[in-house]
DOVEX-519904 format. One record per residue (C-alpha): residue number from 1; residue in three letters; x, y, z. Coordinates in Angstrom, 3 decimals, m for minus. Example, Ala and Ser with C-alpha at 12.3 -4.5 7.8 and 13.67 -1.06 7.14 Angstrom:
// residues 2
num	residu	c1	c2	c3
1	ALA	12.300	m4.500	7.800
2	SER	13.670	m1.060	7.140
***
This chain:
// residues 520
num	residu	c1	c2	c3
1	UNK	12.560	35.361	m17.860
2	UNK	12.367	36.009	m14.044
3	UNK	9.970	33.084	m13.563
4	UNK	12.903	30.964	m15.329
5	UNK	15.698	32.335	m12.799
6	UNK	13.763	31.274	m10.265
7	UNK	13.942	27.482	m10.919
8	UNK	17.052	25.838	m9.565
9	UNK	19.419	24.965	m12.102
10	UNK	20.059	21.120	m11.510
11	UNK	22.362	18.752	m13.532
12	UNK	20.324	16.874	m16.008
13	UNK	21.354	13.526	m14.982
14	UNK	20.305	14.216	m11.512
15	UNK	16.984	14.808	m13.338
16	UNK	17.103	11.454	m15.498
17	UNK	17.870	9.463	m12.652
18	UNK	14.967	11.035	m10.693
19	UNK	12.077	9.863	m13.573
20	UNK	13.899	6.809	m14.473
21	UNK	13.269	5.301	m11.162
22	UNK	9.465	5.590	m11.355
23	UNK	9.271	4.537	m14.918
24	UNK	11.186	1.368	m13.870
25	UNK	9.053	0.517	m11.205
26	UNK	5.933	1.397	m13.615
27	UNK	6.828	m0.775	m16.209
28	UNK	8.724	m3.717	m14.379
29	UNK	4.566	m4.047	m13.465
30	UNK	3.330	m4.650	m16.382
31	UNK	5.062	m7.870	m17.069
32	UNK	6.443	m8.846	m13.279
33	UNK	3.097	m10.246	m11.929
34	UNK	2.695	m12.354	m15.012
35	UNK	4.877	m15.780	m13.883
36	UNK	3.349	m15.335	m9.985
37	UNK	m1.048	m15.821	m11.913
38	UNK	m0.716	m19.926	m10.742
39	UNK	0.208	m18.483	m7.113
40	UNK	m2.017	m15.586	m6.907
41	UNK	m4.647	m18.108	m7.929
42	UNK	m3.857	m20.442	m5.683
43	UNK	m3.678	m18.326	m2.293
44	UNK	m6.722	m16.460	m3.646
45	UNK	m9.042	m19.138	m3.849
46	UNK	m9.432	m18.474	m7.625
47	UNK	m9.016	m19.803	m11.167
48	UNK	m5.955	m19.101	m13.066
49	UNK	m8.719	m17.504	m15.623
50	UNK	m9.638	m15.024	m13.013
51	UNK	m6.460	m13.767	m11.379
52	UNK	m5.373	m13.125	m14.845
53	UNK	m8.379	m9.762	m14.460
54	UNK	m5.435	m8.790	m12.329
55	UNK	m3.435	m7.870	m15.411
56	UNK	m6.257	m7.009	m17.286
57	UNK	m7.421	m4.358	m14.505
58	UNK	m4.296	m3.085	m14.412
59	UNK	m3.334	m2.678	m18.461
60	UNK	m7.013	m0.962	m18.445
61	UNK	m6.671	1.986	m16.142
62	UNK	m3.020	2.631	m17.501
63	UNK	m4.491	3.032	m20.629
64	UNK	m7.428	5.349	m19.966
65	UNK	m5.207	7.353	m17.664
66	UNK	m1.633	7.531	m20.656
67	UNK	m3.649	9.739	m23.043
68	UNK	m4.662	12.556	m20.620
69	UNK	m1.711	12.829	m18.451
70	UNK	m0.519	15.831	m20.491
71	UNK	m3.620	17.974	m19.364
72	UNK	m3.480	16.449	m15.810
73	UNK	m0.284	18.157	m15.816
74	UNK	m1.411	21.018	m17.092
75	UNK	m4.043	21.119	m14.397
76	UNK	m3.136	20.626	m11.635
77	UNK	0.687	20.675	m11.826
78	UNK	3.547	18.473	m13.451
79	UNK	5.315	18.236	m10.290
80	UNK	2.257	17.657	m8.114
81	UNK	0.767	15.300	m10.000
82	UNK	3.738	13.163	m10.479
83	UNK	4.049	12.838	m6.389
84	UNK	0.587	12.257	m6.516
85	UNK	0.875	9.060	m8.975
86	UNK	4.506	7.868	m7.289
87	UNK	2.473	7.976	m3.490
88	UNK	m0.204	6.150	m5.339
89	UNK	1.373	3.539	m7.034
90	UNK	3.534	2.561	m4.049
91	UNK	0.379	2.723	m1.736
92	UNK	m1.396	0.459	m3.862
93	UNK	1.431	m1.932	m4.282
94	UNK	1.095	m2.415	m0.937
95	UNK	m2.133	m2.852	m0.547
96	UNK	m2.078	m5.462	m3.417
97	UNK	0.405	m7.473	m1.145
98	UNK	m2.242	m7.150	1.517
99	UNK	m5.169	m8.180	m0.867
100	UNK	m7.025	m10.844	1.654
101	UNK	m9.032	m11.854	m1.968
102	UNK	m9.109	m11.562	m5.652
103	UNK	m11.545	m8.785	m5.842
104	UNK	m9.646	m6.680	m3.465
105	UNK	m6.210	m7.241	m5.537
106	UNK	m8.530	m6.158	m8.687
107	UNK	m9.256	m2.579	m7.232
108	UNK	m6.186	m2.077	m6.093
109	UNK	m5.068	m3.095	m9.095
110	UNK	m6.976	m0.617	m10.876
111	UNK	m5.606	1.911	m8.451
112	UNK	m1.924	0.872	m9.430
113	UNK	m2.568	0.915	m13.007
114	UNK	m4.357	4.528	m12.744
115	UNK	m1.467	6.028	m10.792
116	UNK	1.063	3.885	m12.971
117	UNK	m0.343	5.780	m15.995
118	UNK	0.812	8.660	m15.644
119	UNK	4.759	8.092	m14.663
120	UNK	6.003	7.422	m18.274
121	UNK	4.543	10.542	m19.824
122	UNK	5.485	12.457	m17.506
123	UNK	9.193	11.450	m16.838
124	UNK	9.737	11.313	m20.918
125	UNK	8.587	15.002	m21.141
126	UNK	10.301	16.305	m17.785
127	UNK	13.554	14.003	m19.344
128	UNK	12.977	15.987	m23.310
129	UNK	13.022	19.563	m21.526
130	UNK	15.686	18.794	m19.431
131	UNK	18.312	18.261	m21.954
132	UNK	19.055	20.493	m25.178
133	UNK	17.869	19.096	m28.620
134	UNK	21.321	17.886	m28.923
135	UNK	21.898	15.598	m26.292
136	UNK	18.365	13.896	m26.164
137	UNK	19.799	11.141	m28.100
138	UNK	21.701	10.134	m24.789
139	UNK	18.541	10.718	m22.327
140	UNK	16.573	8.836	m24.787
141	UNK	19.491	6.150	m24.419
142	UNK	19.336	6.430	m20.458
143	UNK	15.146	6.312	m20.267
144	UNK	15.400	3.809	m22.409
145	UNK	17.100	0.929	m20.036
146	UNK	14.007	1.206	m18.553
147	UNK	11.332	0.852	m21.071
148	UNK	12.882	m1.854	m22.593
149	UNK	14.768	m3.545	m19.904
150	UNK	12.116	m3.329	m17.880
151	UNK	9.878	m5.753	m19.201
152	UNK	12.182	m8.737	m19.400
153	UNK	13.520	m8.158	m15.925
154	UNK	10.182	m8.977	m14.835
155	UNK	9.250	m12.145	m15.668
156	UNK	12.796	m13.330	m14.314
157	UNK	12.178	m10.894	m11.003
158	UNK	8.667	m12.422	m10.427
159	UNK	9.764	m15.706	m10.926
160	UNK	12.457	m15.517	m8.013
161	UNK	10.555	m13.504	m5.904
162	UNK	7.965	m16.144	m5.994
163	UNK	10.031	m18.931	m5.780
164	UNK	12.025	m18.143	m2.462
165	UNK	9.090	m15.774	m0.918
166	UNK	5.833	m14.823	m1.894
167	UNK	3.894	m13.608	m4.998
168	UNK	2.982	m10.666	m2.338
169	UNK	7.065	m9.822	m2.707
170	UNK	5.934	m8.997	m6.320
171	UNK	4.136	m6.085	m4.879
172	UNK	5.980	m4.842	m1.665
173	UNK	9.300	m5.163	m3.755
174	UNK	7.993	m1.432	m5.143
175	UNK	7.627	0.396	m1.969
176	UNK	11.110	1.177	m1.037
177	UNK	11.909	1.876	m4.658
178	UNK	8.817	4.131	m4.709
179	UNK	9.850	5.766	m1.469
180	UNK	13.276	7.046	m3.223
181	UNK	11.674	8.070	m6.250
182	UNK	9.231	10.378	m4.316
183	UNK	11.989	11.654	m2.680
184	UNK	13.793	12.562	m5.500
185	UNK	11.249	13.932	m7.384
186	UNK	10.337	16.657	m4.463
187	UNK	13.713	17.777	m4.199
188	UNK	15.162	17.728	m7.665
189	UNK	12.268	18.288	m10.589
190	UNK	10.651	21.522	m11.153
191	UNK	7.571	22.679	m12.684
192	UNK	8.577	25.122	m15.966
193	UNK	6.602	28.254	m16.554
194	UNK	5.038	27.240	m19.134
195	UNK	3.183	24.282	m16.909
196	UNK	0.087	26.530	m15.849
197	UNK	m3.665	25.866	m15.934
198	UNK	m4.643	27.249	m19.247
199	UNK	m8.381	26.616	m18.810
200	UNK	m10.568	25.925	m15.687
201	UNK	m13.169	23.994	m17.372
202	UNK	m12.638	20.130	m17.392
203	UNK	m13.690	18.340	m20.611
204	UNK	m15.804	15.958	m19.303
205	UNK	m17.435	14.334	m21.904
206	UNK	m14.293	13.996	m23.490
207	UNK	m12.799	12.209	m20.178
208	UNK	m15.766	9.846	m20.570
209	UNK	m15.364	8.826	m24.115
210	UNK	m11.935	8.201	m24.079
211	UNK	m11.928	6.252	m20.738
212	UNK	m14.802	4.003	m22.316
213	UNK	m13.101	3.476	m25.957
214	UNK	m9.870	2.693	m24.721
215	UNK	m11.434	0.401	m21.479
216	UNK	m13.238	m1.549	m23.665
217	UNK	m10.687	m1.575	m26.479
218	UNK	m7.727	m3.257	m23.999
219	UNK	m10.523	m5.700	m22.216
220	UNK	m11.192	m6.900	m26.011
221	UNK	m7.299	m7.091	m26.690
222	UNK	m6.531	m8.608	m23.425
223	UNK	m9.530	m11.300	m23.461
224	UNK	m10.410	m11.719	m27.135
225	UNK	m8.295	m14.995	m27.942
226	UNK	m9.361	m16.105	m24.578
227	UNK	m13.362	m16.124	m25.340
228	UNK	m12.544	m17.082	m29.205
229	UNK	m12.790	m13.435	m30.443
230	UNK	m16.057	m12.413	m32.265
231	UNK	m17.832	m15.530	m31.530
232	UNK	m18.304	m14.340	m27.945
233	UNK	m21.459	m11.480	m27.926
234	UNK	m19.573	m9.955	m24.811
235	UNK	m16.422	m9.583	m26.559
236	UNK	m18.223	m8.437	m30.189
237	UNK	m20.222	m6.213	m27.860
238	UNK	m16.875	m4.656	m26.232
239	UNK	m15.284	m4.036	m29.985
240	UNK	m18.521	m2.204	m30.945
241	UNK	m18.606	0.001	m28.088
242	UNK	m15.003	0.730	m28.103
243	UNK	m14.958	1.608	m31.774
244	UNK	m17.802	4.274	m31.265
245	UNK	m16.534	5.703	m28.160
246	UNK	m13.035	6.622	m29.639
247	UNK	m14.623	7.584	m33.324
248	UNK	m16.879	9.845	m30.692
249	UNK	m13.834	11.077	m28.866
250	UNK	m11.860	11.751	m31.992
251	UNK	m14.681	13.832	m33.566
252	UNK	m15.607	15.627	m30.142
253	UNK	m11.963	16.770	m29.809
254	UNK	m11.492	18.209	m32.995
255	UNK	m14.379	19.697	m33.624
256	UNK	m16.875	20.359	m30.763
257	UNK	m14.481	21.940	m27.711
258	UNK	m11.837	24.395	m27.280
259	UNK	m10.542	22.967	m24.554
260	UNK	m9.282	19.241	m25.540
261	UNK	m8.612	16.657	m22.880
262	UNK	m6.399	15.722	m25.521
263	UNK	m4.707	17.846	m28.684
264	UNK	m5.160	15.558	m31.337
265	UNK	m3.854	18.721	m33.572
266	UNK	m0.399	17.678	m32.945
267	UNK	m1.196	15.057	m35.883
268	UNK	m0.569	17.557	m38.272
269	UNK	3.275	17.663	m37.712
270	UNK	4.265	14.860	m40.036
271	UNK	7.305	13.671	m38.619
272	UNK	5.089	13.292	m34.940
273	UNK	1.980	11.669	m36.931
274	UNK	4.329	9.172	m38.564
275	UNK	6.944	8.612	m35.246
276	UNK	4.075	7.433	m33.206
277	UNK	2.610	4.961	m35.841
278	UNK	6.036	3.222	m36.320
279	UNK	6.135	3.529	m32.194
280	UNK	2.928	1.686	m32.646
281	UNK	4.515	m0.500	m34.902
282	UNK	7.571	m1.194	m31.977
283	UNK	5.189	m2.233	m29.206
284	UNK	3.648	m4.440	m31.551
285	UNK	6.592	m6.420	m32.255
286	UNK	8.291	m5.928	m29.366
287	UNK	5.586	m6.989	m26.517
288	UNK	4.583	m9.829	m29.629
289	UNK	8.190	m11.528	m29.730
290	UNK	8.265	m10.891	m25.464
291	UNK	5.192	m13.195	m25.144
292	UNK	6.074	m15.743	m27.692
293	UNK	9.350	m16.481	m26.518
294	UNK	8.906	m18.051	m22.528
295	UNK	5.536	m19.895	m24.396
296	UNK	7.769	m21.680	m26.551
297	UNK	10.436	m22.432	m23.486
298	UNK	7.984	m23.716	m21.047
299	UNK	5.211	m25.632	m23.264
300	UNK	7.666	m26.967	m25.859
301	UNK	11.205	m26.903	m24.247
302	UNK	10.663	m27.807	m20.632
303	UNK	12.185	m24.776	m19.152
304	UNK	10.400	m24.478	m15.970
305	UNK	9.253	m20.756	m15.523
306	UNK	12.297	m18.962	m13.366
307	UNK	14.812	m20.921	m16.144
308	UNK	12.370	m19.399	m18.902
309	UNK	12.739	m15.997	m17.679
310	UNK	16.446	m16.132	m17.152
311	UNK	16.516	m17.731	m21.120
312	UNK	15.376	m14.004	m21.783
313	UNK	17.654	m11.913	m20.001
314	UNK	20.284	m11.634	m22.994
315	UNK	17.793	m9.469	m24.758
316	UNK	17.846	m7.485	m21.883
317	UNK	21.311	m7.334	m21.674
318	UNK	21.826	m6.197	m25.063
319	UNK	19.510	m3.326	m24.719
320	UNK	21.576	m2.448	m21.652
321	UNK	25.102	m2.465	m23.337
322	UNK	23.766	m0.575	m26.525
323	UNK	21.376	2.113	m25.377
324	UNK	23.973	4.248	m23.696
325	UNK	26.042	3.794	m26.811
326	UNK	23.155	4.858	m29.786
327	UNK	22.700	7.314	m27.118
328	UNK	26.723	8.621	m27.815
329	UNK	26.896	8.085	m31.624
330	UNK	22.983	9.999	m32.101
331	UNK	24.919	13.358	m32.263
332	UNK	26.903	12.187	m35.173
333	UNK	24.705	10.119	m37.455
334	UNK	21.632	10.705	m39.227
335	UNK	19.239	9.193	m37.126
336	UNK	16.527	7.785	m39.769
337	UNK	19.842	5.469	m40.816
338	UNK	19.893	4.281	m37.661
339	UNK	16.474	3.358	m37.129
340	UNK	16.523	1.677	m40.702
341	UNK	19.415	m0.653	m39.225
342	UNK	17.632	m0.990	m35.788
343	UNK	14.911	m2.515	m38.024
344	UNK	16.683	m4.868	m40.657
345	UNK	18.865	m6.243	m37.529
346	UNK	15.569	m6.707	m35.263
347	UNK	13.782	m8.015	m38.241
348	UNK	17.081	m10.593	m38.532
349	UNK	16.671	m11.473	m35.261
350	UNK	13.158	m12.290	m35.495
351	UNK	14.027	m15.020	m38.819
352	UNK	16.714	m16.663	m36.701
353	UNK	13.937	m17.110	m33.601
354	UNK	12.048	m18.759	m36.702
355	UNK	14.587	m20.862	m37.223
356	UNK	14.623	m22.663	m33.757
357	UNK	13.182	m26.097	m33.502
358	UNK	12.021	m28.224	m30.988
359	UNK	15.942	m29.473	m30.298
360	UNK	17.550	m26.449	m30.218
361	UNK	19.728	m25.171	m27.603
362	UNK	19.977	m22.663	m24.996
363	UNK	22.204	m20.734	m27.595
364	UNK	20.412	m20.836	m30.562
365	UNK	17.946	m18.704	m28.469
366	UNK	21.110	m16.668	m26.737
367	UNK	22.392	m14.852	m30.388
368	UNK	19.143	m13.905	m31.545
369	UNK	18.043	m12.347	m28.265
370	UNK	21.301	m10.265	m27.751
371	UNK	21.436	m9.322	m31.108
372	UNK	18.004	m8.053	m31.031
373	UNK	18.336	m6.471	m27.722
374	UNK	21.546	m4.568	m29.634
375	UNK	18.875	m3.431	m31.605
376	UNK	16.464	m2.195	m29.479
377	UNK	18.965	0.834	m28.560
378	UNK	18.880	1.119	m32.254
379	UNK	14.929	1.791	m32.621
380	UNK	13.973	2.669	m29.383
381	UNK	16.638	6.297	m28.883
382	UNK	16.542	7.512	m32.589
383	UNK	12.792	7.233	m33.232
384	UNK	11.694	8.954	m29.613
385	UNK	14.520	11.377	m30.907
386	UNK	13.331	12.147	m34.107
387	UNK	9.406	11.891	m33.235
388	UNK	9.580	14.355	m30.406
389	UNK	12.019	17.089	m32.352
390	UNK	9.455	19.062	m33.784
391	UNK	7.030	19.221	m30.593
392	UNK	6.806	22.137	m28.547
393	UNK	8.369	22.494	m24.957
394	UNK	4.695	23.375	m23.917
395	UNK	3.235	20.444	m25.781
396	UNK	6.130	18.055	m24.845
397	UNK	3.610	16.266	m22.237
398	UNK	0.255	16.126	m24.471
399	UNK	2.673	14.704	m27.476
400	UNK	4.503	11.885	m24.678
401	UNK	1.076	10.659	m23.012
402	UNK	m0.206	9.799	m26.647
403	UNK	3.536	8.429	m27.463
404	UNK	3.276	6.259	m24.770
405	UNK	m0.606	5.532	m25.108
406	UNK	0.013	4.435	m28.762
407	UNK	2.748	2.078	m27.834
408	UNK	1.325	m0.215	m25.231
409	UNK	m1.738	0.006	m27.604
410	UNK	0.768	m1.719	m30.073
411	UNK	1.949	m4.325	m27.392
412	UNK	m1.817	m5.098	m26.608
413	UNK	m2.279	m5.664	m30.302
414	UNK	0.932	m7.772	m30.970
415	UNK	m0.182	m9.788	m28.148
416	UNK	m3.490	m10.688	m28.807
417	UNK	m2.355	m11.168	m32.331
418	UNK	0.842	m13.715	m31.642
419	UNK	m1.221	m15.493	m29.056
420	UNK	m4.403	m15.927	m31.870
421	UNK	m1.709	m16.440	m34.302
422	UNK	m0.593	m19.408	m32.158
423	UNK	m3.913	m20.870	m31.521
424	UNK	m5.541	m21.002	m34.937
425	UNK	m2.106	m22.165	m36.618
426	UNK	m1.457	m24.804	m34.899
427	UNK	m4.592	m26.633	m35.319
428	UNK	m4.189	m25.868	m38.649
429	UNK	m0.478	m27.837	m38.815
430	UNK	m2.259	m30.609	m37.206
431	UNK	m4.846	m31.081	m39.528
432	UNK	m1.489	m31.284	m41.963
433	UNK	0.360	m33.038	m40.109
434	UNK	m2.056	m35.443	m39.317
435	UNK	m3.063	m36.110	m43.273
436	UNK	0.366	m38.181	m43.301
437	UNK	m0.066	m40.381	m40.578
438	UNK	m1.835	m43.098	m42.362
439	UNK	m1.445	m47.148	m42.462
440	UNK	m0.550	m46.077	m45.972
441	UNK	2.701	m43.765	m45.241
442	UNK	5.708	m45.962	m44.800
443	UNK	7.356	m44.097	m42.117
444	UNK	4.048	m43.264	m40.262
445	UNK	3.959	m47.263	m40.432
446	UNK	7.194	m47.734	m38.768
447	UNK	6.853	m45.288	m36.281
448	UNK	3.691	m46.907	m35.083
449	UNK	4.592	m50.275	m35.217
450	UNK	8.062	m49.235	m33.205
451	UNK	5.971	m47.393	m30.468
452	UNK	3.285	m51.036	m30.623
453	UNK	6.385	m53.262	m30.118
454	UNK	7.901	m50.951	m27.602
455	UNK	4.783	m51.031	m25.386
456	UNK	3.789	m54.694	m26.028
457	UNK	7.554	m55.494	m24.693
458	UNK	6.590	m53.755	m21.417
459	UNK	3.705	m56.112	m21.073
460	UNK	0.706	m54.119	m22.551
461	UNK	m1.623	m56.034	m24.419
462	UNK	m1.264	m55.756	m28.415
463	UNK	m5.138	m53.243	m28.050
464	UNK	m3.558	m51.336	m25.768
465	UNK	m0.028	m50.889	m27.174
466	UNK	m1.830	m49.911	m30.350
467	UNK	m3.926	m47.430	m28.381
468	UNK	m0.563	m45.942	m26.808
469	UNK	1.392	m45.740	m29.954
470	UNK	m1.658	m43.706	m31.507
471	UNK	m1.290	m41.477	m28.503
472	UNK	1.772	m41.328	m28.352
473	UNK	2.216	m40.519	m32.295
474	UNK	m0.393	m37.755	m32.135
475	UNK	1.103	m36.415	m29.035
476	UNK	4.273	m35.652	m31.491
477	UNK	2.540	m34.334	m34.211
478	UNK	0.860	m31.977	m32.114
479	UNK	4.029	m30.439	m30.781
480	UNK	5.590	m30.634	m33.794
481	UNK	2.583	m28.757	m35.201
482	UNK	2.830	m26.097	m32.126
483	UNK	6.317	m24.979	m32.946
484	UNK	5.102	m24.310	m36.221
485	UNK	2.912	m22.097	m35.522
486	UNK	5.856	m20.000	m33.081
487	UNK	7.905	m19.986	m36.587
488	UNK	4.766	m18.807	m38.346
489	UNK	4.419	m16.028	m35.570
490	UNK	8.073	m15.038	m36.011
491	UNK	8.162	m14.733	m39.228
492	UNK	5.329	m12.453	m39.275
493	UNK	6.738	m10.115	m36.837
494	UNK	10.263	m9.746	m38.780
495	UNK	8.119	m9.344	m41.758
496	UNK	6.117	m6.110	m40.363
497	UNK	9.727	m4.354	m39.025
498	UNK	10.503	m4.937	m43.037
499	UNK	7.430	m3.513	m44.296
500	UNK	7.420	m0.500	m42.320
501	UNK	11.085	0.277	m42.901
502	UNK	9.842	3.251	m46.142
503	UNK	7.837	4.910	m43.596
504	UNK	11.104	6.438	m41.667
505	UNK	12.362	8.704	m43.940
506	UNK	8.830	10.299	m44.553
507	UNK	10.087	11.742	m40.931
508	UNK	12.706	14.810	m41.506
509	UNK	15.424	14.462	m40.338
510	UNK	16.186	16.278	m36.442
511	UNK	18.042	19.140	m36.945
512	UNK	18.266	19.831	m33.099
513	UNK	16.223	23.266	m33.121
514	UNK	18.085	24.823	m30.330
515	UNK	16.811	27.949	m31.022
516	UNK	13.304	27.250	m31.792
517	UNK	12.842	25.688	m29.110
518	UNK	14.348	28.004	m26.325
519	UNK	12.266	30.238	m28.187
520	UNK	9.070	28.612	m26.517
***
């Protein structure tokens, strides 16, 4: 009890504020360098195709890095380490500005993304401990602004920043934000007693597993579409090696150390097993729908990119007016009710986006994106709630890092799966499409001859007016056939927040342990 009387009692908020500001700037990088690839491939000397290892670089040493942040913390120190990774990050943010050439942005890339891994884990689990069981429905609602508002700030933020300066901007826009969070963090979080170095051997070959299943399992994710999936021996090869290195690193930690890099025993608590799979579930729809959406605006609607990013801020804005609010009402509400309506009303959400066609307006997107951003606060707050009430102060970090792991794993997933999704579907709905546009179909027939007589009257010859109505006919039934295949991709997404809807209430319901958990 000494060791507790000697940590400065600080007001919680001061605390939240304090890890909200790196987890911003972490995850406004995921999706902020995404509009600037044309740029960055431009001033590099490289193809669009390659800058894009830029994201892929980063994504991969976030990933390997999520999982074991609870046991760097452990190690070396919660507070130390989480300097460590906020000097990091904003050094290699500006060193990325600096990059003189692609491969140099890739490192420090990797750097970034390494550093970057281990800010959300850690500022969830100092946020959890630093508020009482019953008010982590409002820091849930609080962190939550930035993991969800976060993402579609960025495309909007990259796409000014590299419109009126530089795609470098992207980068160097992190360092004074950095700077204020490192300051912060030394003079306002602590490191609890129960943070201490419980072993001083390092689980190496557990480390080495892990960092190769989950490498090669977001490299596959991230470039699988790209290189038409298992077709390509590279990216087949990358699957196989990824599932054996995590079936490895699964089997090693359970069963062959005593000193996990990380404690896949927390599994057994139902209510955590079955929080992070329907977290899993989140990302996957979530980061899906955030792709899909500025595709459709910019290939199909002729937004240009900063208007396409701006067409998604009302998400973000919804998120923003309802996560304080869930936040508020968490306390009096069974939260497994909430998260049921957080689903049905994102799953709404995601039938009306299916509904759009290619002359809708800017506010038949509008409604469905603040409506679903609404909803966000709805699934986001009550399931971190709920998943992390039965954890442990001392296990708060190991049971985050996978939290976190688990739900960019998700996103990864939902990406490569909307974008795949996309691709095979809509040469699928032109092969359809295509069936009807016959000299035998009446209205094929006077669609061509309209587009021939058109042409001819602008003084092409009747071949070549021919030729261009042909063209001209395919080139609608292949956009027509694209926004199919975003309605097909919709649909699917609403349809897998309905499926999974049963699976909340095999969760128990938070009861707010208060004494349990001061207990640890």
């Amino acid at each position: 009890m000494s060791q507790e009387r000697e940590i400065p009692q600080i007001n919680p908020w001061i605390i939240a504020t304090s890890v909200m500001l790196s987890t911003f700037m972490e995850v406004l990088d995921t999706t902020v360098v995404n509009v600037s690839l044309p740029h960055i491939a431009g001033s590099l000397s490289a193809t669009v195709d390659e800058s894009t290892w830029a994201l892929t670089s980063y994504l991969v040493a976030n990933a390997i890095v999520l999982p074991i942040t609870g046991w760097l913390a452990n190690y070396f120190g919660r507070k130390r380490l989480l300097m460590t990774a906020v000097t990091g990050f904003t050094a290699a943010s500006f060193l990325c500005g600096l990059a003189p050439n692609l491969p140099a942005l890739i490192l420090f890339r990797i750097i970034q993304g390494a550093c970057g891994g281990g800010l959300q884990p850690i500022s969830q689990a100092v946020l959890l401990e630093a508020f009482p069981p019953r008010d982590r429905g409002k820091a849930m609602g609080f962190w939550g602004l930035g993991i969800v508002v976060a993402p579609m700030l960025g495309p909007v933020l990259g796409g000014w920043l590299t419109d009126n300066y530089s795609w470098r901007w992207v980068f160097y826009i992190n360092i004074p934000v950095g700077i204020f969070a490192l300051i912060m963090t030394q003079l306002f979080i602590f490191d609890p007693p129960y943070i201490k170095r419980t072993s001083s051997r390092v689980d190496y070959w557990g480390i080495g597993m892990l960092a190769v299943g989950v490498g090669a399992l977001q490299i596959v994710l991230d470039k699988g579409q790209e290189n038409d999936w298992f077709s390509s021996h590279a990216v087949t090869a990358l699957a196989v090696i990824s599932a054996v290195g995590l079936l490895a690193f699964v089997l090693y930690e359970l069963f062959a150390t005593d000193h996990p890099v990380v404690d896949l025993k927390v599994f057994k608590l139902r209510t955590y097993a079955t929080g992070v799979f329907l977290m899993t579930m989140l990302g996957f729809v979530l980061y899906g729908s955030l792709v899909l959406l500025p595709i459709l605006l910019q290939t199909l609607m002729g937004y240009p990119a900063l208007q396409a990013g701006i067409a998604m801020a009302p998400r973000g804005l919804g998120s923003f007016i309802a996560m304080p609010v869930v936040g508020i009402i968490m306390v009096r509400f069974d939260a497994r009710k909430l998260l049921t309506l957080g689903m049905g009303v994102a799953a709404f959400t995601l039938f009306q986006l299916s509904w759009l066609n290619l002359y809708s307006g800017y506010w038949d997107v509008f409604w469905p994106q603040f409506i679903q951003g609404l909803s966000m606060a709805l699934l986001f707050v009550p399931l971190t709630t709920i998943t992390m009430d039965p954890i442990p102060k001392e296990k708060m970090g190991n049971a985050t890092s996978i939290f976190n792991l688990m739900r960019n794993i998700g996103g990864s997933v939902g990406i490569a799966n909307v974008t795949t999704v996309v691709a095979r579907h809509t040469q699928m709905h032109i092969n359809d499409l295509s069936a009807h546009v016959n000299p035998y179909n009446l209205s094929a027939r006077m669609t061509l001859n309209g587009l021939a007589n058109l042409l001819a009257s602008r003084g092409m010859d009747p071949a070549s007016a021919a030729h261009g109505a042909y063209d001209a006919t395919f080139g609608m039934v292949a956009r027509q056939a694209a926004m199919l295949s975003f309605v097909d991709a919709f649909w699917l997404l609403g349809i897998t927040f309905l499926v999974i809807i049963p699976l909340v209430y095999i969760m128990k319901k938070p009861e707010g342990h208060g004494e349990r958990v001061a207990a640890h």
